[in-house]
N, CA, C and O of each residue as an XYZ file, in Angstrom:
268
protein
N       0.426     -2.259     -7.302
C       1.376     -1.255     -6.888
C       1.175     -0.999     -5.396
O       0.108     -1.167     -4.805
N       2.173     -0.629     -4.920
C       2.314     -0.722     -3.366
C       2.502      0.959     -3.223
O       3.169      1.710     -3.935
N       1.546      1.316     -1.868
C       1.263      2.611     -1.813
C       1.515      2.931     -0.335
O       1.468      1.953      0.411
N       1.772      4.111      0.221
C       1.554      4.611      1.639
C      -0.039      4.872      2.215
O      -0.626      5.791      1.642
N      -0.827      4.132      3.331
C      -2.195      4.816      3.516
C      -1.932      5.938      4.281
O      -1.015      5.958      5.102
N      -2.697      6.905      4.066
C      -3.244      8.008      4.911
C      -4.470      7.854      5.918
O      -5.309      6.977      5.711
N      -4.561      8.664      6.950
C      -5.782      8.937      7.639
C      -6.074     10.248      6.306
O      -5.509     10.560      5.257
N      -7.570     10.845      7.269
C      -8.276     11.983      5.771
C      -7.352     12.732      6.514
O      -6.442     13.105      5.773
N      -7.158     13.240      8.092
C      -6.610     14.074      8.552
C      -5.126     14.369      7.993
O      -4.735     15.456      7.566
N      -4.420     13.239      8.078
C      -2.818     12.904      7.015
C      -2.785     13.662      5.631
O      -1.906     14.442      5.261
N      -4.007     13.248      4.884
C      -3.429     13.840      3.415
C      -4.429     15.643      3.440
O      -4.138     16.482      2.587
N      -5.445     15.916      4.431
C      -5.177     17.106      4.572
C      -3.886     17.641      4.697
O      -3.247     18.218      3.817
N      -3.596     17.442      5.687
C      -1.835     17.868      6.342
C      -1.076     18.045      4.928
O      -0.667     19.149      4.567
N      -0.938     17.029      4.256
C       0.150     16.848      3.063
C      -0.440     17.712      1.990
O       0.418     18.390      1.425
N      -1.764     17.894      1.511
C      -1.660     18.371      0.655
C      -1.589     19.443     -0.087
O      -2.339     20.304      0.373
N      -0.912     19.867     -1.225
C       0.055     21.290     -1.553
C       1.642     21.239     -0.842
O       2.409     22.178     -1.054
N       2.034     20.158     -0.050
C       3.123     20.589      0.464
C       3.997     19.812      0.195
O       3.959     18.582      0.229
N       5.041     20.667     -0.159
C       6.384     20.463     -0.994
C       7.629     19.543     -0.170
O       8.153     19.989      0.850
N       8.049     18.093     -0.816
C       8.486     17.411     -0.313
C      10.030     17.409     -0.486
O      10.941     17.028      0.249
N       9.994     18.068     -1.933
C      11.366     18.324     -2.613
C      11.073     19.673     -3.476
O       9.987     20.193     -3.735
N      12.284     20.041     -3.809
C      12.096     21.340     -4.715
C      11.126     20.991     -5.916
O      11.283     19.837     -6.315
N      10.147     21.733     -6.592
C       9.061     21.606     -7.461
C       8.316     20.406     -7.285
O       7.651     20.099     -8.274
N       8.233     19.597     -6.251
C       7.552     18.304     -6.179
C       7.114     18.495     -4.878
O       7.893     18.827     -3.985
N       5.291     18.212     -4.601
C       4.755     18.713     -3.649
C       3.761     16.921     -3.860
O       3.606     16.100     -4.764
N       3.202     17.127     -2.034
C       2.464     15.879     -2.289
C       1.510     15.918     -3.035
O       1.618     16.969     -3.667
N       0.468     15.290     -3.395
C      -0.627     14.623     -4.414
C      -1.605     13.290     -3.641
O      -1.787     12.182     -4.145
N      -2.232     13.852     -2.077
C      -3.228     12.588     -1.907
C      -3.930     12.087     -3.022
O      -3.984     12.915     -3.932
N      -4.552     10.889     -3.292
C      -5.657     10.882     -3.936
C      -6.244      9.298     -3.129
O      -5.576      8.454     -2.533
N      -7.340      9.330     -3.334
C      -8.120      8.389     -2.579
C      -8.296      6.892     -3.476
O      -8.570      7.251     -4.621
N      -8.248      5.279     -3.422
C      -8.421      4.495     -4.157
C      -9.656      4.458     -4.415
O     -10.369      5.457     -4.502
N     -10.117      2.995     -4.601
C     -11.665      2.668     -5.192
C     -12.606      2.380     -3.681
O     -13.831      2.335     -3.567
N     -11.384      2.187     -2.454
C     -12.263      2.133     -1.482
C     -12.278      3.515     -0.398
O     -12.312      3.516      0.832
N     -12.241      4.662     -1.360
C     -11.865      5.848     -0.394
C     -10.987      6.096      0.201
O     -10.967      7.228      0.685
N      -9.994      5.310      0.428
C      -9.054      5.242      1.353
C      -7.684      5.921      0.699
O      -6.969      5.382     -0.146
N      -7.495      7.187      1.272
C      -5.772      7.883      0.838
C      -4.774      7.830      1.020
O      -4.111      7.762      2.055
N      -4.525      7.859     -0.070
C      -2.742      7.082     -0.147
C      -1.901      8.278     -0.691
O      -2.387      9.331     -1.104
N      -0.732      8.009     -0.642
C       0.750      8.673     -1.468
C       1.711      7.657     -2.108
O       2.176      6.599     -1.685
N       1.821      8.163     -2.987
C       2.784      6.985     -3.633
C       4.138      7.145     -2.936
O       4.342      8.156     -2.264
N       5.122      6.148     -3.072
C       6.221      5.471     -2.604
C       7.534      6.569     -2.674
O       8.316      6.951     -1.803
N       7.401      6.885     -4.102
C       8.054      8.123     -4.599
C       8.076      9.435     -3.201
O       8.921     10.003     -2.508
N       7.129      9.426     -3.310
C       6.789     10.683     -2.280
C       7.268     10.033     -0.974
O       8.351     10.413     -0.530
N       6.772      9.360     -0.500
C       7.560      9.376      1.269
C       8.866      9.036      0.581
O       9.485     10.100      0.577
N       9.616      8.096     -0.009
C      10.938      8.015     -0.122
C      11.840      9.193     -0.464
O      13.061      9.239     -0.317
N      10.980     10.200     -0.977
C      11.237     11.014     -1.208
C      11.304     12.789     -0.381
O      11.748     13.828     -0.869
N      10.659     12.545      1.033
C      10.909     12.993      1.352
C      11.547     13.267      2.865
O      12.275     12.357      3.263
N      11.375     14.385      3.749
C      12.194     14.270      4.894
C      11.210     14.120      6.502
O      11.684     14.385      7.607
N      10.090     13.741      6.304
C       9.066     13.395      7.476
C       9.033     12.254      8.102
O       8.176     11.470      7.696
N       9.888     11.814      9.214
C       9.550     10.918      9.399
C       8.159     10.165      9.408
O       8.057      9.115      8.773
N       7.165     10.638     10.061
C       6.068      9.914     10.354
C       5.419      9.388      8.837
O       4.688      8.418      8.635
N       6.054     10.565      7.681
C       5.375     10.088      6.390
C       6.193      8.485      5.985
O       5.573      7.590      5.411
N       7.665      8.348      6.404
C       8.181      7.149      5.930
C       7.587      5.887      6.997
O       7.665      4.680      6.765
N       7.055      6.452      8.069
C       6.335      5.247      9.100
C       5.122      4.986      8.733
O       4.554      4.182      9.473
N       4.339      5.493      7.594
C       3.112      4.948      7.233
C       2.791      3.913      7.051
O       3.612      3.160      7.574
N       2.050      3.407      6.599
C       1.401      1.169      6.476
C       1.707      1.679      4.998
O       1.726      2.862      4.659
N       1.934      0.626      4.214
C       1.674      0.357      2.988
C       0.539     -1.048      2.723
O       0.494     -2.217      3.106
N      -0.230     -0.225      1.915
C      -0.728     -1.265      1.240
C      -1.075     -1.450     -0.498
O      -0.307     -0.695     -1.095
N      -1.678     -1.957     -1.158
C      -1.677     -2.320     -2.313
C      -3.100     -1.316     -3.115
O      -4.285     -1.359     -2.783
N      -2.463     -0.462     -4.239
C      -3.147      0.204     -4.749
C      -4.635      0.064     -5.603
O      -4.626      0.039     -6.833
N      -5.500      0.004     -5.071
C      -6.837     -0.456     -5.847
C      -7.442      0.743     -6.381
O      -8.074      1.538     -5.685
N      -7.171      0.909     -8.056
C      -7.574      2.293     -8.766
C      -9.114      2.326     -8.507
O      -9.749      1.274     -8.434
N      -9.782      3.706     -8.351
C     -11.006      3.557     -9.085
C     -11.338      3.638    -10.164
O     -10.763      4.444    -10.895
N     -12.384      2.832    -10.655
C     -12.804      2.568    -12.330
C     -13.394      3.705    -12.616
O     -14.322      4.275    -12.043
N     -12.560      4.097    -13.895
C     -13.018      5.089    -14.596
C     -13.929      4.602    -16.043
O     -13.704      3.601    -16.725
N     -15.096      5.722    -16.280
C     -15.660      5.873    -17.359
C     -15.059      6.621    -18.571
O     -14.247      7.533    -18.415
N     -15.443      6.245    -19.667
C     -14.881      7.066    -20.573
C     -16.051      7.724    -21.341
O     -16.719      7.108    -22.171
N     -16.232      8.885    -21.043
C     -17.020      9.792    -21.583
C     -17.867      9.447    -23.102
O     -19.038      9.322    -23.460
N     -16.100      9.363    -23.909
C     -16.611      9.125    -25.286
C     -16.952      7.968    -26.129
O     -17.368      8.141    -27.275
């Protein structure tokens, strides 16, 4: 999946803030730390500099399962 990167400073900025009515950004960091926004979100909203971001390719981090 193809994602927008952030600097840390970027998804400070973005996060809690509302891109569309009831839809606010959501940084979250991949498996190599590095923060992204999904596609949805800049296409979705009205910042330029958020639609000039790099995209690159989403690498989840591995999750454990508790149970």
């Amino acid at each position: 999946m193809i994602v927008a990167q952030l600097t840390s400073e970027q998804a400070e900025q973005l996060k809690g803030v509302e891109f569309r009515q009831d839809s606010f950004f959501n940084p979250i960091q991949d498996i190599n730390d590095i923060w992204i926004i999904s596609l949805e979100e800049v296409e979705q909203c009205d910042i330029q500099w958020v639609k000039e971001l790099p995209r690159i390719e989403y690498l989840p981090k591995e999750t454990t399962n508790l149970f």
